[in-house]
C-alpha positions in Angstrom: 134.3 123.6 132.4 134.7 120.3 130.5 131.8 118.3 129.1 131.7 116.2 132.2 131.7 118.9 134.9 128.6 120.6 133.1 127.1 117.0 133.1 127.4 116.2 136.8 126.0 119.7 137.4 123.3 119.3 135.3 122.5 115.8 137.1 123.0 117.0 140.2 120.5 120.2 140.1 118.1 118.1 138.7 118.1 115.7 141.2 118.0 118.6 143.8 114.9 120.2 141.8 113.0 116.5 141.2 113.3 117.1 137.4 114.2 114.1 134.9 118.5 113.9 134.4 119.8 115.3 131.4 120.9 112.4 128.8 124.6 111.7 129.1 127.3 112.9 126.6 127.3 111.3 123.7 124.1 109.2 124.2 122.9 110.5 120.9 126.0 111.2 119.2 125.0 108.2 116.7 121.7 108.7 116.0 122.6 112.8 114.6 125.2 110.8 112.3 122.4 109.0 110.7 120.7 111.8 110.4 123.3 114.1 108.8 123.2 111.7 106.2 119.8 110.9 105.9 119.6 114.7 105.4 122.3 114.5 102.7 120.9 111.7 100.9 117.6 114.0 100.6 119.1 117.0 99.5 121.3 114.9 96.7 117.9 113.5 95.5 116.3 117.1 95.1 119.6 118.4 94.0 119.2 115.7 90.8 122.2 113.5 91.8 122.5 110.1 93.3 121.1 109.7 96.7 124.2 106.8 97.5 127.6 105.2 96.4 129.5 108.5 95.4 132.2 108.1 98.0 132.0 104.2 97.2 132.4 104.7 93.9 135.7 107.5 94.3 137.4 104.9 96.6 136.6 102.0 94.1 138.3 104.0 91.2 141.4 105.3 93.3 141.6 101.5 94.5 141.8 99.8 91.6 143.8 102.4 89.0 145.4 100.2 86.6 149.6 100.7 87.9 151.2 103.0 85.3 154.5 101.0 82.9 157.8 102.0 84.0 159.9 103.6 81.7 
């Protein structure tokens, strides 16, 4: 049963019982993104290390290697 089929059955059952629907997929798909890194960010901070910028800062050095003299 795909995401979509449980969803419909959800709805519909609930509407059949008088209870609230269930949210739809992905409603909240954004807001456990922010909090995965949130999360991170605090666990960096009691780890000791920055809380921010570490992948900024990889992509910032791969970016802008000085090119290597040809031979």
């Amino acid at each position: 049963m795909s995401i979509t089929q449980q969803y419909l059955l959800d709805t519909y059952r609930a509407q059949r019982l008088g209870t609230p629907t269930p949210p739809a997929p992905g409603a909240h798909d954004w807001q456990v993104v922010r909090e995965l890194r949130d999360h991170r960010r605090f666990r960096a901070v009691l780890a000791g290390r920055p809380a921010h910028g570490r992948i900024r800062q990889a992509l910032g050095r791969w970016l802008h290697r000085r090119p290597r003299p040809s031979c």
